[in-house]
C-alpha positions in Angstrom: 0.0 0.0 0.0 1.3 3.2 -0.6 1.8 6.2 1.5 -0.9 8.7 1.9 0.9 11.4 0.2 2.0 9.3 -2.4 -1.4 8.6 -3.0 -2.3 12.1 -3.1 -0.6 12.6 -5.8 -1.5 10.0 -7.7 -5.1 11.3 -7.5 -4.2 14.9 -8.5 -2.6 13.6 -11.6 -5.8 11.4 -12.5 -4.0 7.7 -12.1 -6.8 5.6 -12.9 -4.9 2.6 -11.2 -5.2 4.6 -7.9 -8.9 5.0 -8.1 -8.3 0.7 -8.9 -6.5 0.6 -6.2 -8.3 2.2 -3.1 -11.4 0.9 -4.6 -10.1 -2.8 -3.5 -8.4 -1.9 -0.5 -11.4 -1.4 2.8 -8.3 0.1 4.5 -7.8 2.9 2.7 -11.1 5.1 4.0 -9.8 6.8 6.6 -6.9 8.3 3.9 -9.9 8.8 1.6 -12.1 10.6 4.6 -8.4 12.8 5.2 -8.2 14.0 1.3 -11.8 15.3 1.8 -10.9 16.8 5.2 -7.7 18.5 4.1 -9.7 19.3 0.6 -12.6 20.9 2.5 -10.5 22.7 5.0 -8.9 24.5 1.9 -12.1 25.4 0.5 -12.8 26.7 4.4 -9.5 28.7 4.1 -10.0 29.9 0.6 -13.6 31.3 1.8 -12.1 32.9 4.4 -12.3 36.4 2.8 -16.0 35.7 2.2 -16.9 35.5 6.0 -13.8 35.2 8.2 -13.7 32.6 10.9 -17.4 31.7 9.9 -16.3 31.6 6.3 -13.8 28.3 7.2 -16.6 26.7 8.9 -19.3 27.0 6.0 -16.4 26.6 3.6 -15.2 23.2 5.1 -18.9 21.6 5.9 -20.1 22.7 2.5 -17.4 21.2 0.8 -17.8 17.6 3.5 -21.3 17.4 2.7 -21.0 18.1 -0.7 -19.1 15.0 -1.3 -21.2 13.0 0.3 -24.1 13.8 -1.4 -22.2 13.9 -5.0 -21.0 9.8 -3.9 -24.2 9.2 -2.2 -25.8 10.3 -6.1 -23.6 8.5 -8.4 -23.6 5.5 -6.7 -27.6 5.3 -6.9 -27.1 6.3 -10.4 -24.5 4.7 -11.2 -25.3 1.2 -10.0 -28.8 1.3 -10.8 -30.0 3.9 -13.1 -27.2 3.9 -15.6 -25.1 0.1 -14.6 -23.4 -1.7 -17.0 -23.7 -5.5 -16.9 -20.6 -5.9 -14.9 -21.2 -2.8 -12.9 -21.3 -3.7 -9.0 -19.7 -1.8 -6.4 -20.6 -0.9 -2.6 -21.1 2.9 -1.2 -18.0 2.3 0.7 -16.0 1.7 -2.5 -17.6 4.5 -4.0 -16.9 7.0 -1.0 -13.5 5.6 -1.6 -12.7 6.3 -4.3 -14.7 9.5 -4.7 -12.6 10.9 -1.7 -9.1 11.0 -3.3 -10.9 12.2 -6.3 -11.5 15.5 -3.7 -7.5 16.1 -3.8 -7.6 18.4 -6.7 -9.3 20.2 -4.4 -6.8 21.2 -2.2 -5.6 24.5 -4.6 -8.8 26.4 -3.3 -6.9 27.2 -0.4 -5.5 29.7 -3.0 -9.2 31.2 -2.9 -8.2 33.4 0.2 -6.0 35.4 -2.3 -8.3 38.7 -3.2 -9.9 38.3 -6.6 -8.7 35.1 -7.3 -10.9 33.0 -5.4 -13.4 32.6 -8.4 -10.6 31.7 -10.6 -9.3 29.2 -8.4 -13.0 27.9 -7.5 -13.2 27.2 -11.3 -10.6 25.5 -11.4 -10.6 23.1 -8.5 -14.2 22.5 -9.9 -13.0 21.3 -13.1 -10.0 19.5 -11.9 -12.1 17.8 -9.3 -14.8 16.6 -11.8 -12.5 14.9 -14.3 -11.1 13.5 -11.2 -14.6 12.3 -9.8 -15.4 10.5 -13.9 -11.8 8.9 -13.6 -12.8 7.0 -10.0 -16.5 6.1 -10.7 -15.1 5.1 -14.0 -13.1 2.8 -12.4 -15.1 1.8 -9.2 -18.0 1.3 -11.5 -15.5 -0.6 -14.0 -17.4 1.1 -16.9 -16.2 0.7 -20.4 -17.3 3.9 -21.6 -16.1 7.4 -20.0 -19.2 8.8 -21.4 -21.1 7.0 -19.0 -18.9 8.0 -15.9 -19.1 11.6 -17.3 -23.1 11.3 -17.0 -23.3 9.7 -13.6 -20.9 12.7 -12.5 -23.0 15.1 -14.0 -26.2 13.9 -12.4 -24.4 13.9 -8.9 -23.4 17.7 -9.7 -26.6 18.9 -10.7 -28.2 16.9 -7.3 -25.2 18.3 -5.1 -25.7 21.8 -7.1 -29.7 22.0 -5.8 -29.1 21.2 -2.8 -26.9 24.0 -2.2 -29.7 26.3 -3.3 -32.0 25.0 -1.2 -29.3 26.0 1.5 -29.2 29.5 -0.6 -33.2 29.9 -0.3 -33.3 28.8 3.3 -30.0 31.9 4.1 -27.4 29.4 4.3 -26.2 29.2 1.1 -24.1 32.7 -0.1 -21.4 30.8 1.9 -22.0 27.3 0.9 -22.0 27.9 -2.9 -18.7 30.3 -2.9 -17.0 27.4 -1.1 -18.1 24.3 -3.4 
């Protein structure tokens, strides 16, 4: 097994054998769980300028939530909505995987920089969505990208209204700057 940091890497520069990899190995969640955490604690930092101390907070449980609900959705979709015949996989793979996929994520700490933080949101967004079709790709062992670029789509969108039902309810401004 390789280190955590090692690992890290690997995900940042899209290894599909990593997103192989930690989607056989159970042991490997709490690393997964600590690329979200450091990943959502830089989105907490990076929204910083939006609403100081309370800005880290929002920034870092937006960011842990969000994941789970973007996981949570492509696995449903994924494994039942859009499967392939060999498609199987467990939540816990999927979380997995989906966790490391959060490492591209770690740049919007960058956000705290004045007038960048859009820029840099943009970005990590990006980064982390090809990053998110390169694991449930794998975890889902789908032949076609297409497919994974779907499911990952469907989980945005989901992820995406929930934060505006946060937005609707006065949590959101927050929530939505740090995603």
């Amino acid at each position: 097994m390789d280190g955590f940091i090692e690992r890290l890497i690997r995900a940042i520069k899209l290894d599909a054998t990593l997103y192989d990899e930690v989607d056989k190995d159970e042991g490997s969640m709490g690393q997964a769980v600590g690329v979200v955490a450091l990943s959502s604690l830089a989105a907490g930092i990076g929204a910083a300028g939006l609403g100081g101390p309370f800005g880290i907070l929002a920034g870092l449980l937006a960011a842990l939530v969000g994941w789970f609900i973007w996981a949570f959705t492509a696995h449903f979709v994924g494994t039942r909505l859009l499967a392939e015949p060999q498609t199987r996989a467990e939540l816990s793979q999927v979380l997995r995987a989906t966790g490391f996929a959060a490492g591209p994520g770690l740049i919007r700490v960058l956000g705290i920089i004045p007038l960048l933080g859009i820029l840099v949101n943009f970005v990590a967004s990006l980064w982390m969505l090809a990053a998110f079709v390169v694991a449930i790709r794998q975890v889902l062992d789908y032949q076609s990208t297409g497919r994974a670029v779907a499911v990952c789509i469907i989980g945005f969108v989901i992820q995406f209204l929930v934060y505006s039902l946060f937005a609707v309810i006065g949590l959101g401004g927050l929530f939505m700057a740090a995603a």
